[in-house]
C-alpha positions in Angstrom: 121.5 141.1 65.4 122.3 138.5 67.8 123.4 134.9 66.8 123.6 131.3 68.4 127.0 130.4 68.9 128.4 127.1 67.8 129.6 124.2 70.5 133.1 124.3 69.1 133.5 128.1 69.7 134.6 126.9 73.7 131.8 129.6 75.2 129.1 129.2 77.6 126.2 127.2 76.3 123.7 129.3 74.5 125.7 131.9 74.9 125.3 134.8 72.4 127.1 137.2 70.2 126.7 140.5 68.8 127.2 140.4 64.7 130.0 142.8 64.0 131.4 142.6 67.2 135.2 140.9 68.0 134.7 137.2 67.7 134.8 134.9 71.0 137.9 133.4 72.2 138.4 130.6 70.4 136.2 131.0 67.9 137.8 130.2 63.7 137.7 132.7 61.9 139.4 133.2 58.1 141.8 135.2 59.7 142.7 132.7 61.6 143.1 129.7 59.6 146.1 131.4 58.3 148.2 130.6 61.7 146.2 127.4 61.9 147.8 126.2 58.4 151.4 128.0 59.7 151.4 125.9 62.7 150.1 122.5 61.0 152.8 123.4 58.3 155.8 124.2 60.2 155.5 121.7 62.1 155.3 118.9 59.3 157.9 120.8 58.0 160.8 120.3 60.9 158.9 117.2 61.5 157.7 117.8 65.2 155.1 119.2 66.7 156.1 122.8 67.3 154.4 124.6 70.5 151.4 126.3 69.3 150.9 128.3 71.8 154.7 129.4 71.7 154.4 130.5 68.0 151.1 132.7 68.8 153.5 134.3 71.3 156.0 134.8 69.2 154.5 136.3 66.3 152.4 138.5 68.9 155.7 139.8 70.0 156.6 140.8 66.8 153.7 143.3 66.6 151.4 141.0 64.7 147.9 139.7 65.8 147.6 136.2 65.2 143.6 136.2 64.6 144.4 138.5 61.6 147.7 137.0 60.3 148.4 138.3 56.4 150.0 136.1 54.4 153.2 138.9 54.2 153.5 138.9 58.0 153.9 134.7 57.6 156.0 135.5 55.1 158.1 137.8 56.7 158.6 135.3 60.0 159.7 132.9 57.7 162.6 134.9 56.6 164.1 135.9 59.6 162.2 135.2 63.5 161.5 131.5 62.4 165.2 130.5 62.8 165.6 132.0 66.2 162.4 130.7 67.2 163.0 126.9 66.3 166.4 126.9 67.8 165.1 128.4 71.4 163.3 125.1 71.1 166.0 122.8 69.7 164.5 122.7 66.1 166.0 123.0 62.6 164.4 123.4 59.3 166.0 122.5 56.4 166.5 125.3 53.7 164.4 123.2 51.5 161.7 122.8 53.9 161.7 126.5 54.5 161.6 126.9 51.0 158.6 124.8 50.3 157.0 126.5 53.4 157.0 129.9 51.8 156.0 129.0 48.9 152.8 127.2 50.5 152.0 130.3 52.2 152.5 132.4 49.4 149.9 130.7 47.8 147.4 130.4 50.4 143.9 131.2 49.8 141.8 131.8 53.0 138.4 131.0 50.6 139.6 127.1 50.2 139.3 124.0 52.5 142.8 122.3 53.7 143.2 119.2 53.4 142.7 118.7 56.7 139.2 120.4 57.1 138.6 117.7 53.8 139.3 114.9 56.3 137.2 116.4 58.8 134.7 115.9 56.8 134.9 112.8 55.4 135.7 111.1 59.3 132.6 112.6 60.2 134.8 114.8 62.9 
C-alpha cells in the first residue's frame, strides 16, 4: 500500500511511501514528538534556546535513536549527560528546573496534543 505524503514531511512533491516502511526524513512521528517536547522543554527550562540539532547528536551518541526516544532514555539524560551537555554550551539548569523537567517527562503521553500543537491549531498554522 502506497500513500500520498504530506507537504510538511520536507520530501519531493508527490513523492510516495511504502506503509510499514521507515518513515521519511523529517517526517513526525509519535516517537518523535518525545525529543520534540525534550527540546521545547529544556530549553524553556534553562531559558534559551538549546541547539536542537546538538541534543539529537548527543543523545545519538549515547546509543539512543532520537526518532524512537522512550520516556526512560529522556529520563536517564536528565540525570546525568544533560549537565555535561549544557555546560559544553555555557548553560545551567537550575535543580528545580531539572526537577520539574523530569517530572514533565515522566508523565508524558505520546497519545495527547501539547500545548503547542493546541496553538497550532487555533493560529491556523
Amino acid at each position: 500500500m502506497e500513500i500520498q505524503l504530506s507537504v510538511d514531511t520536507r520530501c519531493a512533491p508527490g513523492a510516495t511511501w511504502r506503509m510499514g516502511a521507515h518513515q521519511p526524513p523529517g517526517a513526525r512521528s509519535v516517537n518523535r514528538k518525545l525529543f520534540n517536547h525534550l527540546f521545547v522543554e529544556l530549553s524553556v527550562s534553562v531559558g534559551k534556546r538549546v541547539p536542537r540539532y546538538a541534543l539529537w547528536l548527543e543523545l545519538h551518541d549515547l546509543g539512543w535513536n532520537p526518532e524512537s526516544l522512550r520516556v526512560t532514555e529522556a529520563l536517564a539524560f536528565c540525570d546525568g549527560p544533560m549537565e555535561g551537555f549544557l555546560s559544553d554550551r555555557g548553560l545551567k539548569i537550575s535543580r528545580r528546573a531539572r526537577n520539574r523537567l523530569r517530572k514533565d517527562l515522566a508523565k508524558f503521553d505520546p497519545t495527547r496534543p501539547l500545548p503547542q500543537e493546541i496553538f497550532e491549531r487555533i493560529c491556523g498554522s
